[in-house]
Each structure stands twice: as C-alpha cells, then as structure tokens.
PAZAPA-4460 file (N, C-alpha, C; in steps of 0.05 Angstrom, whole numbers, plus 32768, in hexadecimal, padded with zeros to 4 digits):
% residues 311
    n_x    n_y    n_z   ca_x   ca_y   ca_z    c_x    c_y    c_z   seq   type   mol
   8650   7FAD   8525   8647   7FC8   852D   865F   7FDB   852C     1      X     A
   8657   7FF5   8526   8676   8006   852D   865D   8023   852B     2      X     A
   8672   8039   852A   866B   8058   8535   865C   8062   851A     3      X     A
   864B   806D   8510   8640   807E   84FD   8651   80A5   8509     4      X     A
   8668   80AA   84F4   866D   80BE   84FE   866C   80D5   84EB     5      X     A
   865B   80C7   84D1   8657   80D7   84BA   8650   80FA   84BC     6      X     A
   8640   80F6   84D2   862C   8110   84DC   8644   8129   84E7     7      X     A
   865F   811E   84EC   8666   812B   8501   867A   8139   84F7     8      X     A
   8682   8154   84F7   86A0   8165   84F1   86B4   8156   84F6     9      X     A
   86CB   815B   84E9   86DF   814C   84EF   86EF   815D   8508    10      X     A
   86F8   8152   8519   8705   8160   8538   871D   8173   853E    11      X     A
   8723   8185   8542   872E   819C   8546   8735   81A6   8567    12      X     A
   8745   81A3   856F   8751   81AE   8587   8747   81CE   858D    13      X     A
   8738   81D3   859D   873A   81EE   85A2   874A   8201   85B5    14      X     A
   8756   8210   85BB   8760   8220   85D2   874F   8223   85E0    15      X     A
   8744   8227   85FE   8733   8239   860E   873F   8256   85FB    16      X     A
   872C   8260   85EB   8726   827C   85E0   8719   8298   85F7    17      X     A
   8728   82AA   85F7   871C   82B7   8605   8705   82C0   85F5    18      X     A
   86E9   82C3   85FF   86DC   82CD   85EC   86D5   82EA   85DE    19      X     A
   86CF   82F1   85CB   86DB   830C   85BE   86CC   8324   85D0    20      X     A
   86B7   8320   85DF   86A5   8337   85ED   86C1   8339   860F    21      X     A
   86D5   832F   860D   86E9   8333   861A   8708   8349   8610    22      X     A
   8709   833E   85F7   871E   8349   85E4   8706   835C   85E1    23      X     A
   86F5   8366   85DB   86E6   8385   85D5   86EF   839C   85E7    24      X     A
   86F1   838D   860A   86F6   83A8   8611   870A   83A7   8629    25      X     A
   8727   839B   8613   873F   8396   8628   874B   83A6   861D    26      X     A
   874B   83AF   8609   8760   83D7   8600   8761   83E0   8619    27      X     A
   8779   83F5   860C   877C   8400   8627   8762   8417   862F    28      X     A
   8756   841D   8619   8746   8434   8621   8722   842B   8624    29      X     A
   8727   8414   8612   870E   8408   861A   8705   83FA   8636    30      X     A
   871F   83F5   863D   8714   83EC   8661   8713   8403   866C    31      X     A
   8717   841E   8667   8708   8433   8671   86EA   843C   866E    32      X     A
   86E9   843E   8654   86D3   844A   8643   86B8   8436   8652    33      X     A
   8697   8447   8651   868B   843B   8652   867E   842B   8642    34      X     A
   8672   8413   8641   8662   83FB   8635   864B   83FF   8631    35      X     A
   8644   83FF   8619   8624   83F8   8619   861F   83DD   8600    36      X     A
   8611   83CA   8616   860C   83B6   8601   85F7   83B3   85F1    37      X     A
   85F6   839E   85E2   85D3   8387   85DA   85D4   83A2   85BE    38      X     A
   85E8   83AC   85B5   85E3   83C9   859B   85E6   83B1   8583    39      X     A
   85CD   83AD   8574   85D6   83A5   8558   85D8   83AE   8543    40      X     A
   85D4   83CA   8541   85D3   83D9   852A   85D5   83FB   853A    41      X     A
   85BF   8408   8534   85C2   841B   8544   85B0   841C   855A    42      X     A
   85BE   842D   8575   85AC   8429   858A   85AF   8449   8597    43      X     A
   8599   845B   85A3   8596   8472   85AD   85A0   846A   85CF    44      X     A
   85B9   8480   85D1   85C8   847B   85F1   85B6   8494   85F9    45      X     A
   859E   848D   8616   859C   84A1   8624   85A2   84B2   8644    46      X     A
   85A8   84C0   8637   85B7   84CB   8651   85A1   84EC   8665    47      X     A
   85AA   84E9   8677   8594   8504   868B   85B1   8515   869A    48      X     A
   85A8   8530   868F   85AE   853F   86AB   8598   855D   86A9    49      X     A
   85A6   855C   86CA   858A   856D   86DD   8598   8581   86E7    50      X     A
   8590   859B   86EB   8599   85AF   8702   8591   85B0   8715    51      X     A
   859E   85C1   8728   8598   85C4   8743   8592   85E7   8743    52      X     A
   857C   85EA   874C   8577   860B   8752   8564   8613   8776    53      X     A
   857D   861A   8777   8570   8626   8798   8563   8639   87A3    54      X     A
   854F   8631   87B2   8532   8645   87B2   853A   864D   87D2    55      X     A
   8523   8665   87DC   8523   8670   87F7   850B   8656   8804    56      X     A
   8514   8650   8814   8506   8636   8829   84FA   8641   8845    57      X     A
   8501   865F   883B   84F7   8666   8859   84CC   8674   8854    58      X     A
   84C4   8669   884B   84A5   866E   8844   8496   865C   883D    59      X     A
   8489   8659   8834   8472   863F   8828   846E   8641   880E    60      X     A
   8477   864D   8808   846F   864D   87E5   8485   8641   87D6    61      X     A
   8479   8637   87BC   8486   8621   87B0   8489   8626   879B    62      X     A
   84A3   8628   878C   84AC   862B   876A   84B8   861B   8764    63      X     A
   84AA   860E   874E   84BC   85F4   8743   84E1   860A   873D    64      X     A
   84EF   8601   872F   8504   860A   8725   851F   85EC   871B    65      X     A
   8523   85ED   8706   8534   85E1   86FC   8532   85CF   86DD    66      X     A
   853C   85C4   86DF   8536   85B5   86C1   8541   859D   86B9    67      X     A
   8538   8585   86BB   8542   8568   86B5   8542   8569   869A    68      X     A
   855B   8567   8685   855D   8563   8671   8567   8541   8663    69      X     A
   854D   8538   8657   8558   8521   864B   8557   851F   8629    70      X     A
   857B   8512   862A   8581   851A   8605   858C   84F9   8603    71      X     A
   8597   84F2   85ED   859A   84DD   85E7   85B4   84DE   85CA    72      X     A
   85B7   84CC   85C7   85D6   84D3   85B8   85D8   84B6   85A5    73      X     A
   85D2   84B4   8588   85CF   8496   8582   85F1   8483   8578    74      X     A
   85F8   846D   857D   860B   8467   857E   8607   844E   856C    75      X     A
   8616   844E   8553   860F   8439   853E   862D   8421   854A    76      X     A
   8628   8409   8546   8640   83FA   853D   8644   83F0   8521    77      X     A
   8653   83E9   851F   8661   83DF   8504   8664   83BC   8508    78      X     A
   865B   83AB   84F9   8660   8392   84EA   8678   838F   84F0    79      X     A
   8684   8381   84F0   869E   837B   84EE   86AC   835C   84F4    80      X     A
   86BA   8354   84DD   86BA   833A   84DE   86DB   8331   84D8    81      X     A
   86EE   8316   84E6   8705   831A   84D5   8707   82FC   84D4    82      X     A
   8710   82F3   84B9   8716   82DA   84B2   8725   82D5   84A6    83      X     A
   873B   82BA   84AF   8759   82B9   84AB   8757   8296   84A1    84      X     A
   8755   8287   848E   875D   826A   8486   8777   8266   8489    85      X     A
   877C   8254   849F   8793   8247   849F   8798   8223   8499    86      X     A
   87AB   821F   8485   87B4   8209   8480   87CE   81FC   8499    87      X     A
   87C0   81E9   8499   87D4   81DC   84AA   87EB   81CC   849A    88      X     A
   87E1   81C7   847E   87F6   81B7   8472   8810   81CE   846A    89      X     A
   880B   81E6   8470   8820   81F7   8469   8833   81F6   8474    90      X     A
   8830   81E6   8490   8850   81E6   84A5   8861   81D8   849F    91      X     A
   884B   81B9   8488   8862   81A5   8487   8876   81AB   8473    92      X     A
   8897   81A4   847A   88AE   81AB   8470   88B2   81C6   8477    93      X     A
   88A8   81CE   8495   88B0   81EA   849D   88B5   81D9   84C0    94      X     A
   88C0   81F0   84D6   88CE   81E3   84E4   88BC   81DA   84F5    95      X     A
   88A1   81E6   84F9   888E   81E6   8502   8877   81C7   8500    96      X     A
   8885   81B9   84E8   8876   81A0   84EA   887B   818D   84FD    97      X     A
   8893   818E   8511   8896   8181   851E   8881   8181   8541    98      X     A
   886A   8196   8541   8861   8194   8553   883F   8185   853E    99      X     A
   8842   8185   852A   882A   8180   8520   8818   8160   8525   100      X     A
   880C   8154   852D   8801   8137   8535   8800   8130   8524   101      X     A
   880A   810F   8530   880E   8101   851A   87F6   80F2   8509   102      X     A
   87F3   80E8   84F6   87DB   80D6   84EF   87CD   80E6   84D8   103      X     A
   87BF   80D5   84C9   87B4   80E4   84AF   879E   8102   84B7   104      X     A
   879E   8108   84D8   878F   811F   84DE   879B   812E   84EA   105      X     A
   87B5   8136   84E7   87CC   813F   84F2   87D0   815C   84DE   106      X     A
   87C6   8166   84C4   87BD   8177   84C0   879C   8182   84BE   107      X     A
   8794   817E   84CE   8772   817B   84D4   8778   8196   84E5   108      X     A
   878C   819B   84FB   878B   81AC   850C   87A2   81B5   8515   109      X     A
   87A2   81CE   8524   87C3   81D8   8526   87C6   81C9   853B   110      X     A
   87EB   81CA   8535   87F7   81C3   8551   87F6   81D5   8567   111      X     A
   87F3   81CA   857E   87F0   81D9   8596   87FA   81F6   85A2   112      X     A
   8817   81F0   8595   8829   8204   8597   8825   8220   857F   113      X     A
   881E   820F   856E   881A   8229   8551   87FE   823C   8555   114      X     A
   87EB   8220   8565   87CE   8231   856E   87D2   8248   8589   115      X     A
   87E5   8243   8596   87E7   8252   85AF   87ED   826A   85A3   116      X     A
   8804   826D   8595   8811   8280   8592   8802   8291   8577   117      X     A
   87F9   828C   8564   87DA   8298   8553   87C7   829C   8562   118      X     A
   87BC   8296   8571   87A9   829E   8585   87B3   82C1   8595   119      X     A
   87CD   82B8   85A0   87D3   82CC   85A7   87E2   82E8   85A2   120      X     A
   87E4   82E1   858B   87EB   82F8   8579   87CE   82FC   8563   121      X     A
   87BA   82F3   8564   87A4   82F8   855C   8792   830F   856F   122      X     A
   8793   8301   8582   8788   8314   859A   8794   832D   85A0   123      X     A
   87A6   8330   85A2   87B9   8348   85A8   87B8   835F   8590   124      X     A
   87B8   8344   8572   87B3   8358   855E   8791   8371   855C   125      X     A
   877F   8358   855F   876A   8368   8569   8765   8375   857B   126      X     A
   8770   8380   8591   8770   8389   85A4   8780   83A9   85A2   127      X     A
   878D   83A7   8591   879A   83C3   8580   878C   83C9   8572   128      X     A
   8781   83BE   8561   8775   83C0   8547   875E   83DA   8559   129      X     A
   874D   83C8   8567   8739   83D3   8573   873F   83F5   8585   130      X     A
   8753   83F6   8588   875B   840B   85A0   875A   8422   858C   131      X     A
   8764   841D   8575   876A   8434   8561   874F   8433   8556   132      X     A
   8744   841D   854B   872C   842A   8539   8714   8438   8549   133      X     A
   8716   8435   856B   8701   8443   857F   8710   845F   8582   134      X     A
   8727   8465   856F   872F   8485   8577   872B   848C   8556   135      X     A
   8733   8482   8540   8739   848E   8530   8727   847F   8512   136      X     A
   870F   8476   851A   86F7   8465   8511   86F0   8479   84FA   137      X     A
   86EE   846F   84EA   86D7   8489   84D7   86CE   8478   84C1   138      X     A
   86B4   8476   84BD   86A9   845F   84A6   86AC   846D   8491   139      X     A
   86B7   8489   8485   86C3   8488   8470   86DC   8490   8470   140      X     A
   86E8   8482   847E   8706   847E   847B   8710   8469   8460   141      X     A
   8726   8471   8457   8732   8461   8442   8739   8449   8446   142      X     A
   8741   8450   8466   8756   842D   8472   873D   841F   847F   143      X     A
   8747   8406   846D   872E   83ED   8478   872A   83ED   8499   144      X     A
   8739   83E5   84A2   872E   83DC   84C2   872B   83F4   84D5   145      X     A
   872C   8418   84C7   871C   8426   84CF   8705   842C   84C9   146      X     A
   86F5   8421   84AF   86DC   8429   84AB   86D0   841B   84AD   147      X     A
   86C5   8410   84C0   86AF   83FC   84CF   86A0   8406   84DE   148      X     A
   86B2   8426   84EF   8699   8433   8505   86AB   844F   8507   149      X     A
   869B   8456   8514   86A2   8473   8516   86B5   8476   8530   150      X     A
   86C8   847F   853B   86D9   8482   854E   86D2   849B   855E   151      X     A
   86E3   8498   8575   86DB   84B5   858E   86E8   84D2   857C   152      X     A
   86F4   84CF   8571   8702   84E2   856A   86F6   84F3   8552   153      X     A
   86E0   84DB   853C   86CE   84EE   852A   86B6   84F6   8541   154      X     A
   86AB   84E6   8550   8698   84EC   8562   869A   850E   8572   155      X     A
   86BA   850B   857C   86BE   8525   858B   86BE   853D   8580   156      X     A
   86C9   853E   8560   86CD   854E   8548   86AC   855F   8545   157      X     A
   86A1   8546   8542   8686   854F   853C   8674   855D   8554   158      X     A
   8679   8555   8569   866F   856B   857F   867D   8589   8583   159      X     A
   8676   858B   85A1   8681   859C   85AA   8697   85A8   85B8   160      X     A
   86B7   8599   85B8   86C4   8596   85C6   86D5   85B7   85CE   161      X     A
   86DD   85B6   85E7   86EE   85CD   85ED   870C   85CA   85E1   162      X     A
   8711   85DF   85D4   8729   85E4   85CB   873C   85E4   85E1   163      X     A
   874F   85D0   85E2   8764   85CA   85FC   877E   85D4   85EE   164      X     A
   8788   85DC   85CD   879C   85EB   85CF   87A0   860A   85CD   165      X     A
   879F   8614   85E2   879E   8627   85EE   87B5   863B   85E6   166      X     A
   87CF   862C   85E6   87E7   8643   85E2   87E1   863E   85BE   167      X     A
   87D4   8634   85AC   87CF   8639   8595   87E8   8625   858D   168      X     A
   87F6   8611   8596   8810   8609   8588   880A   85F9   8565   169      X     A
   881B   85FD   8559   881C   8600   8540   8826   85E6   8532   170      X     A
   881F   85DD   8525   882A   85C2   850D   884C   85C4   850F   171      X     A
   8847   85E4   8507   886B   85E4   84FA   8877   85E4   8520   172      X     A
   8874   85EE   8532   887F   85EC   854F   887D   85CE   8557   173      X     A
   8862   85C3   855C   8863   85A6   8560   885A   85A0   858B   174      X     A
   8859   858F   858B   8856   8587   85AB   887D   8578   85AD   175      X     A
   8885   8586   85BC   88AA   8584   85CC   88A2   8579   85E4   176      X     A
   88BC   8570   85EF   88BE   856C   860C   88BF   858E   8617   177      X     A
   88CE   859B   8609   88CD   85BC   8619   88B0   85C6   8616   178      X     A
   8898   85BD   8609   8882   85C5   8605   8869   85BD   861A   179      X     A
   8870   8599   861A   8857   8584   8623   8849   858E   8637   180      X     A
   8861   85A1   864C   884D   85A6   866C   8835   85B9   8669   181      X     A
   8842   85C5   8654   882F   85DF   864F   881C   85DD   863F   182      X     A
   881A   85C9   8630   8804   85BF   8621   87EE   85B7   862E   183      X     A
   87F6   85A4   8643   87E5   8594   8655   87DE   85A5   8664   184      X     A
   87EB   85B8   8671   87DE   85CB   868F   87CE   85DA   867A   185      X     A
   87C9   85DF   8668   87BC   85EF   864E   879C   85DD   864A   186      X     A
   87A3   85CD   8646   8787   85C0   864A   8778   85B1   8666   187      X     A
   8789   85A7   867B   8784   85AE   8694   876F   85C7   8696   188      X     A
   877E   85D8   868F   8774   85F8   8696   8759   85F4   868B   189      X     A
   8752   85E5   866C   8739   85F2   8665   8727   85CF   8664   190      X     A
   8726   85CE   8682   8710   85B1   8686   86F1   85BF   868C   191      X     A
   86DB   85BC   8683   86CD   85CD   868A   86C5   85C8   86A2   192      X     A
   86B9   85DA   86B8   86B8   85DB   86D3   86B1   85C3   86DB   193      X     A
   868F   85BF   86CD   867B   85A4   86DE   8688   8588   86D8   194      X     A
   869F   8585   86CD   86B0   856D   86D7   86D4   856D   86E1   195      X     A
   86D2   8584   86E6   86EF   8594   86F1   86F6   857B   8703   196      X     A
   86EA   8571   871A   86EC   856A   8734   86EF   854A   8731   197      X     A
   86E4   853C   8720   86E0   8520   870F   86FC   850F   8713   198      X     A
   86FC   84F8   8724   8716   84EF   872A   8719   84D9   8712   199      X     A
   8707   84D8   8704   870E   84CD   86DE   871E   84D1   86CF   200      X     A
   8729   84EA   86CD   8734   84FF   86B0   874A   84F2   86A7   201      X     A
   874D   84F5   8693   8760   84EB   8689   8764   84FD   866F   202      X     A
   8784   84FF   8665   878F   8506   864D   8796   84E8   8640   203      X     A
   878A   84E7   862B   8792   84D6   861A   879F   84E2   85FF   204      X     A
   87AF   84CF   8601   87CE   84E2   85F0   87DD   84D2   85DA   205      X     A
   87F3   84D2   85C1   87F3   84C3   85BC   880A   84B2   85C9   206      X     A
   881C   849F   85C3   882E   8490   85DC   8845   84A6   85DB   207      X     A
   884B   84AC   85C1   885D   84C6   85B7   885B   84E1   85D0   208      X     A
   884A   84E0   85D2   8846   84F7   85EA   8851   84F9   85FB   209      X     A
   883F   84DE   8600   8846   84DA   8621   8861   84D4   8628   210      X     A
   8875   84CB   8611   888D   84C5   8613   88A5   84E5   8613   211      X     A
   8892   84F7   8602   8896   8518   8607   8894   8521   862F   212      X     A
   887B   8516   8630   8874   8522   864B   8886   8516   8669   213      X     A
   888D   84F3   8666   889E   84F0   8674   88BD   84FA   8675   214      X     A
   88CE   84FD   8657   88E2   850B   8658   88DA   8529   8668   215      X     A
   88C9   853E   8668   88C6   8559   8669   88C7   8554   8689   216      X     A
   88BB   8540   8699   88BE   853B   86BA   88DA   8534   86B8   217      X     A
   88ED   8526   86AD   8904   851F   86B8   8910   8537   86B8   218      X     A
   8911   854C   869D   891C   8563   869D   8914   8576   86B7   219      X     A
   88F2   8573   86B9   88F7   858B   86D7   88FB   857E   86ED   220      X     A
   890E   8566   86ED   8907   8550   8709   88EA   854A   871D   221      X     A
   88E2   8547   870B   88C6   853F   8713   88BE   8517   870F   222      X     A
   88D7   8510   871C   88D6   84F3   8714   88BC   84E7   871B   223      X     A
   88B7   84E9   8740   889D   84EC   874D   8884   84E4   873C   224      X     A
   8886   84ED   8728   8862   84FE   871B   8869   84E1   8705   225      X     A
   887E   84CD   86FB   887B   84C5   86E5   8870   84AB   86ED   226      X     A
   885D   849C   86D9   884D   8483   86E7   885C   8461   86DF   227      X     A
   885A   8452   86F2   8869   843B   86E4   885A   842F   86D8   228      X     A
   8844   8431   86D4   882E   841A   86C2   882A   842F   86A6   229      X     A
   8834   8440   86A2   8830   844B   868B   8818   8465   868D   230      X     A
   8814   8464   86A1   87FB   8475   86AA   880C   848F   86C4   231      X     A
   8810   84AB   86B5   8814   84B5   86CF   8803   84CC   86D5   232      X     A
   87FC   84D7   86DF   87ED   84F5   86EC   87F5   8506   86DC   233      X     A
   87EA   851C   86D2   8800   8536   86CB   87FA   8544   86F0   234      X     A
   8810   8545   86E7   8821   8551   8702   8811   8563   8710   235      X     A
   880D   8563   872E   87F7   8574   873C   87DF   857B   8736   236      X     A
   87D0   8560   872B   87AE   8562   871E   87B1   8548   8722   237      X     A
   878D   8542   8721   878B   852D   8721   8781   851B   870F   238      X     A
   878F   852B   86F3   877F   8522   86D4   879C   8503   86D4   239      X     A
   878E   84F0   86C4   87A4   84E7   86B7   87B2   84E3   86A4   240      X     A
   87C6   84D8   86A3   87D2   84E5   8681   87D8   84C2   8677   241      X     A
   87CE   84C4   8658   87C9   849E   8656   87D6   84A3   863F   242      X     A
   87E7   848D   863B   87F1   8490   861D   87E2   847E   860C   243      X     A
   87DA   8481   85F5   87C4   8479   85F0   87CF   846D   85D2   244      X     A
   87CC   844D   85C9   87D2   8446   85AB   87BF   8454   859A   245      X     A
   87AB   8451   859C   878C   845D   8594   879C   8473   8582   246      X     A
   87AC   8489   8591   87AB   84A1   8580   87C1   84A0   8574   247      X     A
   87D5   8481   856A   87E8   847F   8562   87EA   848B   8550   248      X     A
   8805   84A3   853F   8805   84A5   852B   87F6   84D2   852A   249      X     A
   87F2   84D7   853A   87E2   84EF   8538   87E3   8504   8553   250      X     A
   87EB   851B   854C   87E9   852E   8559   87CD   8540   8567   251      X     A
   87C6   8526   8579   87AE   853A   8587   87AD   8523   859C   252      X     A
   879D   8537   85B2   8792   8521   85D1   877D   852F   85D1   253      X     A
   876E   851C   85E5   874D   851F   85F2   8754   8522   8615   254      X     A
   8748   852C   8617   8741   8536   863C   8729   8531   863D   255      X     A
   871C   8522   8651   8701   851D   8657   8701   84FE   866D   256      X     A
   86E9   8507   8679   86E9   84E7   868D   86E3   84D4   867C   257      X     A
   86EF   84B6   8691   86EA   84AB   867A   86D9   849E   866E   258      X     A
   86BF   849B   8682   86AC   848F   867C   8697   849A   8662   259      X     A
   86A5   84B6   865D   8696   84C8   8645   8697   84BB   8630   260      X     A
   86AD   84AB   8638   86B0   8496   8616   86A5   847C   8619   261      X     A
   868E   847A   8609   8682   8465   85FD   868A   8451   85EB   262      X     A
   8688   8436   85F2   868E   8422   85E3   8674   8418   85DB   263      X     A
   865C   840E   85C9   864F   83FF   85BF   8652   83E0   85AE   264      X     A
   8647   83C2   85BB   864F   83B6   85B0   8634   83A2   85B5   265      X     A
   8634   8391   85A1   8620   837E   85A8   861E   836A   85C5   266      X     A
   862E   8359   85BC   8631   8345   85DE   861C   832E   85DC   267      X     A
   8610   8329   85C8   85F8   830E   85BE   8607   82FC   85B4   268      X     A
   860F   82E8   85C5   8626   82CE   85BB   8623   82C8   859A   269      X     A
   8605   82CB   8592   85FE   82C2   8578   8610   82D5   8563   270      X     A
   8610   82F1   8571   8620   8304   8559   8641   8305   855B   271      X     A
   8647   830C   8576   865B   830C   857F   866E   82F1   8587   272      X     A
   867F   82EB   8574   8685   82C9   8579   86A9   82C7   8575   273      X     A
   86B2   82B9   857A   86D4   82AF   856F   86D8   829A   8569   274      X     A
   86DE   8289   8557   86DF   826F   8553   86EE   8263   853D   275      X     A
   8701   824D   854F   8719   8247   8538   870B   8225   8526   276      X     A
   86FC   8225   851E   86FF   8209   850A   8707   81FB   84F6   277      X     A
   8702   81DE   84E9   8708   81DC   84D7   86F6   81D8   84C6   278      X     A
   86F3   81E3   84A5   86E6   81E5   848F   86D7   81D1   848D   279      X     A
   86B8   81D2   8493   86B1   81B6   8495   86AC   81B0   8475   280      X     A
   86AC   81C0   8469   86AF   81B8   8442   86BD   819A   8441   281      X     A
   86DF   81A9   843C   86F7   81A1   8435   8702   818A   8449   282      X     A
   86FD   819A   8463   8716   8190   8477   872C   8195   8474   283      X     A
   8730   81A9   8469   8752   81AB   8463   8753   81CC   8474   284      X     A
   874C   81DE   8471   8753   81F6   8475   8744   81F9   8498   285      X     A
   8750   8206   84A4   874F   820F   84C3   873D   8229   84C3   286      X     A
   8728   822E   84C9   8720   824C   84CA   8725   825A   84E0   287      X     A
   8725   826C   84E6   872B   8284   84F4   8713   8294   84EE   288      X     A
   86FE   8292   8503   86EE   82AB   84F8   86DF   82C0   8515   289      X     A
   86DC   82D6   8512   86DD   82E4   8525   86C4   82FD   851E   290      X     A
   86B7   8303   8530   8698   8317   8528   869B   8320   853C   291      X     A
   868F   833B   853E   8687   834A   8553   867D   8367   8549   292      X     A
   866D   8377   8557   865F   838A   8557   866A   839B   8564   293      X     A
   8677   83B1   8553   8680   83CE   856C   867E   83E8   855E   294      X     A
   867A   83F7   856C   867B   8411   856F   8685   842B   8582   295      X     A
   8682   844A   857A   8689   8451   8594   8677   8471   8595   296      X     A
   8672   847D   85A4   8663   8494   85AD   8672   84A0   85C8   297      X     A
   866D   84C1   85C1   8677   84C6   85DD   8659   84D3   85EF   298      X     A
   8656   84DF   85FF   863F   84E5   8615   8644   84F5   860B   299      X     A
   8657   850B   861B   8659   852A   8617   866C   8536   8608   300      X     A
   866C   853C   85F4   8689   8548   85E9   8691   8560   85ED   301      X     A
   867D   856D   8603   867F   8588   8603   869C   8586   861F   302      X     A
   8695   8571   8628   86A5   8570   8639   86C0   855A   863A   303      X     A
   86BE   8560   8624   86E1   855D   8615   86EF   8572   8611   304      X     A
   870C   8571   861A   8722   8585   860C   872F   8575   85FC   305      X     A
   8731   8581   85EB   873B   8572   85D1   8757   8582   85C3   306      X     A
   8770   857A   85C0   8784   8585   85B9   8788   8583   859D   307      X     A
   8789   8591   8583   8795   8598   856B   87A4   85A6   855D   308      X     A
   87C3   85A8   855C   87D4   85AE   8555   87C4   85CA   853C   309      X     A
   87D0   85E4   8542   87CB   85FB   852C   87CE   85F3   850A   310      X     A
   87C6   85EA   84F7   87D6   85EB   84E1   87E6   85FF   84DC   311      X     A
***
C-alpha cells in the first residue's frame, strides 16, 4: 500500500498574506475616503439632501415648505490585475541560495527570508501605486497603471469645484515658503459655508508643499502649529493640512471633507484575491498573482476648493 498523490499540487509555503481588500484601503487617503463595496462594474452612489424652511407656528394653518432632493452620482471601477513569475532556480549561485531548502523541492518554493521580504516590498509597492492612481487616475491616460479608472482629480475637474487660488499665483511665481500661508488662508477663505464648520477638512497637498508650509511656520515661529505624524492644522482653523503622495509630482491641492471622497471596490473573495503559487503546469515557476476591483467618485465637488497654479 502507499499514498496516491497524483491528484495533488505540488506544496508551497505560504506567508499569512494580508488580504488585498486590506492593502485597498491602507493609503494614506484611502483610510480617510469613504467605501462603497460589492461595485463590479458600474454602480449608481445615492445620496439625499433636504432643507429646512421656517414657518409662523403661532395659527393652525399648514404649508408644506421645503424640498428633499435625491440625485445619484455613478462610480465605475476598473479590472485590474498584477502578475509577477518568479523562478526560484535564479538564486542558485547567488548569495541567496543559502537560505533555499534542501532536497530535489528546494526550488519548488521561496526561501522564507526572500518570501518575507517580496511580500513586503510588494505590498508597500501597491499601496503607492494605489494612492496616486485614486488622485491622478484617468482611463485615457498614456501611463499604464493610471488608466484602469478614473481618479478624484479628473472627477473634481469635471464638476463644480470652487476656485481656491484666489491671489491668482502664477506658473512663472510658483507656491514659496514666503507664499504657502497665503495660499492656504486663500482657500480657507473660500470653503463654501454649508461645510465651513465640518471637523473633517482637510488640504491635501503635494509632500513638496507641505514641506513649503512647515519651513514658512519655522520662519514666523510658529513651531506649535507643526504636526509630528506628518499631519498638521493650518494654523488657527480647524482644516487639516495632509501631505499627500497621491499628488506627487504636481502643482495643485484639494480642500474638502473627507468623506466626499469616494473609494469603490468589489470585496467578493471570488474577484478580489492575492495569491502566491506554484505553476501547476511546469512546477518550476512561482506565481504571484493579484486582482481587485477599484475605483473612485466624489459626492460633492461643488464643495471642493481646488488649487491651480495661473499658466
């Protein structure tokens, strides 16, 4: 007698993987932004608001007055898939074969140490990847891993946002440390009223900025106001000022709470998956393969300030 193991893949070590509906919304702006799941293609976000209109109470007579308005806003995701074959026989005669197991299945799977450390520079990689393409997304963008979905930033374009540069500053002038305070109290200034009061707000900026905006506090000694987690207040408001990778590379910020920003993603284990195996073809090659469903939408764009440099 012995084992019939014909039926069975050949065996592979896995890491505990965090799973990817975790890496979707550990950006920095995505653990702000709101969620909406179970989206496999396109799905209509609906949203209500109502007024308040005050009548004389001192009689019996009755007038309706007001108006519940319900609109809806549709939010597509994008497919998105990434797959990486890795050979294990590539380490041998590199320095790295010495953590590899021994025995004729000793390139079947990585070594422990080479999996830890790919794992985690995998994750981290997607986790950037994602921050930027939810700001700067556009499915006809040229660059591959932005045209999968549309980002907050074509979303905001296309509405109605309030113009937040106010003193008009110019391409050829630029955002300075002698400039930043006044930029920001500039769009401060133009938050529109019905979310003035919102202990959400936030400037999202690029890190470049914000690295403008902390020098411009040390200059007026305003040490006080600067944040140690990378997050600080602009100074006497209660907006916050975020430096943001998302807008790496580009001269403009968003003002708005933050739940205005919408994330869309599937979240159905069947679509959304991470998984490292081996080729059950060959047996020779390691896969790396990774799926998920995202997108992004904002609620209100009207109630965005939006900053763009004059050409």
């Amino acid at each position: 007698m012995s084992f019939n193991v014909a039926g069975l893949s050949a065996y592979i070590e896995n890491a505990d993987f965090p799973i990817i509906a975790a890496i979707q919304v550990s950006s920095d702006t995505a653990a702000l932004a709101t969620k909406q799941l179970g989206i496999k293609g396109s799905s209509k976000m609906h949203y209500l608001t109502s007024d308040v209109v005050f009548q004389d109470g001192a009689n019996c007579t009755r007038s309706a007055s007001g108006t519940t308005t319900l609109t809806d806003r549709t939010i597509t995701v994008g497919d998105v898939a990434i797959y990486e074959n890795l050979c294990a026989k590539d380490l041998i005669g590199k320095y790295a074969q010495i953590y590899m197991a021994q025995g004729a299945a000793g390139d079947k799977v990585l070594p422990a140490e080479v999996d830890a450390a790919f794992m985690q520079q995998k994750m981290e990689g997607i986790k950037k990847q994602l921050e930027v393409s939810d700001w700067q997304g556009d499915t006809l963008s040229g660059t591959n891993n932005l045209s999968y979905y549309d980002g907050w930033l074509k979303q905001i374009d296309a509405g109605s946002p309030v113009d937040g540069n106010t003193g008009g500053v110019t391409v050829a002038t630029g955002v300075t440390a002698a400039n930043i305070i006044a930029v920001l109290q500039g769009m401060f200034l133009s938050i529109p009223q019905n979310i003035r009061g919102r202990e959400d707000l936030s400037i999202f900026m690029p890190r470049e900025y914000y690295d403008l905006y902390v020098v411009a506090l040390i200059n007026a000694n305003l040490f006080h106001f600067i944040g140690e987690d990378g997050v600080s207040k602009l100074h006497g408001t209660n907006v916050s000022v975020r430096p943001t990778d998302g807008l790496l590379g580009l001269d403009r910020m968003i003002l708005t709470w933050n739940g205005n920003l919408v994330i869309g993603m599937d979240g159905d284990e069947e679509q959304d998956n991470l998984e490292v195996r081996l080729d059950p073809v060959t047996e020779k090659n390691i896969f790396f393969d990774c799926n998920f469903k995202r997108g992004t939408q904002v609620f209100y764009t009207e109630e965005c300030v939006e900053f763009t440099l004059v050409p």
